[in-house]
N, C-alpha and C positions, 0 to 999 in steps of 0.2 A: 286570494282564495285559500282554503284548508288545505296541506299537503295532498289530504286522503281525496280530494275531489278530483273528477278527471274532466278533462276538457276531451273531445274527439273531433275528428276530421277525416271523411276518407277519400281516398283519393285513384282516380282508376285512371290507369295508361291507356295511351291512342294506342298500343298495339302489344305484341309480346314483351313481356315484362318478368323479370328475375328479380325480387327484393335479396334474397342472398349475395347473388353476384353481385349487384347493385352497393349494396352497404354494407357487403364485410368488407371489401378492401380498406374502411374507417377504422378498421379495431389495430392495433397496436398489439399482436400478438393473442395467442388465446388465455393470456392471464391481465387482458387489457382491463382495469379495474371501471374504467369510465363507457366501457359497452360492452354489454353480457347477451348471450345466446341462451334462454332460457324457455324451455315447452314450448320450441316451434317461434318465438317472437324475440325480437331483437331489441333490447334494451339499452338508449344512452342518457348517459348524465351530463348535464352540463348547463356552465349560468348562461345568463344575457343578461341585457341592460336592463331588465324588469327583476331580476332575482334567478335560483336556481330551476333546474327542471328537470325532469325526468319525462323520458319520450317514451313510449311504447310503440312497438310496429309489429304487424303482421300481415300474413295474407289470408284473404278471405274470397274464396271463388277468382275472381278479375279484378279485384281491388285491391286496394293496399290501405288499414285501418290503424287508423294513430288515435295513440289518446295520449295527453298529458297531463302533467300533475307539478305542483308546486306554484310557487308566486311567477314566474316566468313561462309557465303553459302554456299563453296562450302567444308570448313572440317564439316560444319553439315551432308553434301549428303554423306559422307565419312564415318558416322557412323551410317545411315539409316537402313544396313540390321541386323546388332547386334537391335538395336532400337527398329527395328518391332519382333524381335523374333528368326530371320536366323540362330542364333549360338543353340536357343535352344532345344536340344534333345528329343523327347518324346519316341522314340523308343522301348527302355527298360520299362517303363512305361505303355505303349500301347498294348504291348506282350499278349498275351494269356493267356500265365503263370502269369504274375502281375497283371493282370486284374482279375482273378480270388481271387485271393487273395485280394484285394480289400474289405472295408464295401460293401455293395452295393449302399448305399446313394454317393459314392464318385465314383464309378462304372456310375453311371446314371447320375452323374454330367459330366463327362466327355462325354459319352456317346451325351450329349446336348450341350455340348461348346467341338466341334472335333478341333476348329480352335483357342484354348487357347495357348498362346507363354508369356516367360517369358519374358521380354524387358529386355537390357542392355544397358545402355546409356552410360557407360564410365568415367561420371563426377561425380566421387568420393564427390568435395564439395558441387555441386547442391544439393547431397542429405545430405550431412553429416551439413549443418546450420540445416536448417527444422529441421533435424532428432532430435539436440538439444535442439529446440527449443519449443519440443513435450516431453522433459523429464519431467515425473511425475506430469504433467498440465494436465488438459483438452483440446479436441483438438481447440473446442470454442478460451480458452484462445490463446493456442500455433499459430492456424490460424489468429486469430485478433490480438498477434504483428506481425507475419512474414508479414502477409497482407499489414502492417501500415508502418513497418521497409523497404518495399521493394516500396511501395507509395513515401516514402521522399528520400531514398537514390539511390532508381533505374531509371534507363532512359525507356523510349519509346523502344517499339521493333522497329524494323525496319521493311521499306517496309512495304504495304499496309494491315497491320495488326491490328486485334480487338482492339478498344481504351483501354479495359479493360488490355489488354497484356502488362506486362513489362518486362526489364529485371532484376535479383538480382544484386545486386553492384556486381564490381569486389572486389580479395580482398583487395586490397588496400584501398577501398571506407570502404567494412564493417570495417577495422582496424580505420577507421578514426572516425567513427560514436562515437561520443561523447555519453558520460553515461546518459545525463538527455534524449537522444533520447530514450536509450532502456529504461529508466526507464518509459517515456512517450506512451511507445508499450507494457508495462506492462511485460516486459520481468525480471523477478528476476537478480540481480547479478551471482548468482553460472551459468545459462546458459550464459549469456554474456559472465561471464570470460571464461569458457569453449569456445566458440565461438574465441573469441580471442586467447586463446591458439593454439587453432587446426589449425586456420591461420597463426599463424609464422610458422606452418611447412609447408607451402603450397607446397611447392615444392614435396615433401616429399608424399604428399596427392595426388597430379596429378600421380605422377607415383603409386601409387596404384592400379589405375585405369588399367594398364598393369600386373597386379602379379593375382594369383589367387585370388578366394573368400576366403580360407582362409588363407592366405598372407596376405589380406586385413584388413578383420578384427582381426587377430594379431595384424596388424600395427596400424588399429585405437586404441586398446585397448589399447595401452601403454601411449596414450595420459590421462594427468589426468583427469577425468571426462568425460570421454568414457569408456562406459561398454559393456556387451553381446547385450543389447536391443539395443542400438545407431548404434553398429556395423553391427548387421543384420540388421535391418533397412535400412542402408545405402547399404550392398552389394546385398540387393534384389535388389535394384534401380540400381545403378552402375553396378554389377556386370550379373541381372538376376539370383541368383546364387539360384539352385533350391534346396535346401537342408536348407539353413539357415529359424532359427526360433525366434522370438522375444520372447526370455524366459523376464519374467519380464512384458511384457505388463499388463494393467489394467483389458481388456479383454477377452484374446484371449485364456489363458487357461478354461476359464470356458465354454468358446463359443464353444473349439472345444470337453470338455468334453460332453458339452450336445449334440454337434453335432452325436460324434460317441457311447455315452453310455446312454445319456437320465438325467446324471446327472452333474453339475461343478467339475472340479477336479481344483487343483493347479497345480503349472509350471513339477514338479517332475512328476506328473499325466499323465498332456499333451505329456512329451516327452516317458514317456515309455506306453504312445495309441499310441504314430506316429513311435515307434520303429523298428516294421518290416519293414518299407519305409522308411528307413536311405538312402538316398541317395537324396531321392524326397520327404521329408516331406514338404516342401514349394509348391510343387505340390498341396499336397493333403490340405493343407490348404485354398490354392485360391480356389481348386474346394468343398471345404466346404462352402467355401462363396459365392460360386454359386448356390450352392446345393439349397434355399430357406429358410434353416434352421436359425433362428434366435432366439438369446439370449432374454430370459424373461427378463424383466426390475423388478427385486424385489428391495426393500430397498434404501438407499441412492444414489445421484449419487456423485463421486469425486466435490466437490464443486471449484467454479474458484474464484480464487484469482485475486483480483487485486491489483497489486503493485504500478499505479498512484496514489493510497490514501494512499499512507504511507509516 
């Protein structure tokens, strides 16, 4: 079909519903070149096995209204309700009984965001570059190469879409990306190579996207230079998958110790505060991040390297 033509679909939640909350946690920063926030609707670029696409979303009264555009339009509409949240459970969660149990800071977050949905996009490599590219950097750093790396080697979205929007290479294109480019996006060699690695099993990687989340991140881990944090990382996005936690982050242990005790713990800390809610501890972390609660900025920050001056 012509770029300019739109396919639509819309799509209306069993009950309260957030597109915001819902699908920003997808964007890789606010200069994410591949999903743009633009007049109220939220814009992603991205191919599938049909060709490229560009998604539009909005809300409209109780619904949620998509339209797409390019050769792959019509397998984006195909992955819209996993997308917006459809497969994700809160039930259990919700209950009576689990709600009582609950802090009450994550009790009252909930309580205020009723229409929070884990999204699952499906595309395993969408998230698993980024996710890379985010190893042991700042996110400063890791956004200004992917930004830069997706500038020279990606194309235009399709159809009547934000200038800002692009698509990532396919892999073919990232395999091809010559080393003075990544050096020149300040990307270190150990991510690159990594990056290339996980590409020759591309195949390998698409079907992941079909096996459970932790299926998934087994699979990623085998790869060298794929660890716990790459792997969650990746199956929250791909997957939705509401239990995985980013052990290892830079953060997140100490954000959620002060969240729920008042003081930083380490990764060991974090995971036995989120122990009772084995199942939903990714739950309870998005609605810690809703909560208000925010980490003191004491002592140094991770300083950014750049690897164009070396």
């Amino acid at each position: 079909m012509p770029a300019s033509t739109a396919l639509s679909r819309t799509w209306r939640p069993p009950g309260p519903y957030s597109l915001n909350a819902t699908v920003g946690v997808l964007r890789r920063s606010l200069t994410d070149p591949c999903m743009v926030f633009e007049q109220g609707a939220w814009w992603l670029a991205f191919n599938t096995a049909q060709g490229a696409a560009t998604l539009r979303l909005h809300n409209e009264a109780s619904e949620v209204r998509a339209s797409a555009f390019g050769p792959g339009a019509e397998a984006a509409l195909e992955t819209l309700p996993a997308l917006l949240g459809e497969l994700d459970d809160w039930s259990e969660f919700d209950s009576e009984t689990f709600q009582r149990a609950l802090p009450p800071l994550v009790r009252e977050a909930r309580r205020r965001n009723p229409g929070l949905r884990l999204p699952a996009t499906g595309r395993v490599i969408d998230a698993l570059v980024p996710a890379i590219l985010e190893q042991k950097v700042t996110g400063k750093e890791a956004f200004r190469g992917y930004r830069a790396l997706i500038s020279w080697h990606g194309n235009p979205a399709p159809g009547p879409a934000p200038k800002a929007l692009r698509l990532a290479p396919i892999v073919g294109t990232w395999a091809t990306i010559p080393s003075w480019d990544w050096h020149r996006a300040g990307v270190g060699p150990q991510r690159s190579d990594t990056v290339m690695r996980a590409l020759q099993r591309s195949s390998g990687l698409q079907r992941l996207g079909q096996l459970s989340a932790d299926q998934a991140s087994a699979g990623l881990q085998s790869i060298p230079g794929i660890g716990p944090w790459t792997a969650a990382e990746v199956v929250q996005h791909s997957h939705g998958d509401p239990d995985s936690i980013s052990v290892g982050d830079y953060h997140l242990a100490s954000f959620v110790g002060i969240a729920l005790t008042g003081s930083p713990v380490d990764d060991d800390g974090m995971l036995e505060l989120l122990e009772p809610w084995r199942g939903h501890r990714q739950r309870v972390v998005r609605l810690l991040y809703l909560s208000g609660v925010t980490k003191p900025r004491h002592g140094p920050r991770m300083s950014v390297r750049d690897y164009r001056a070396i």
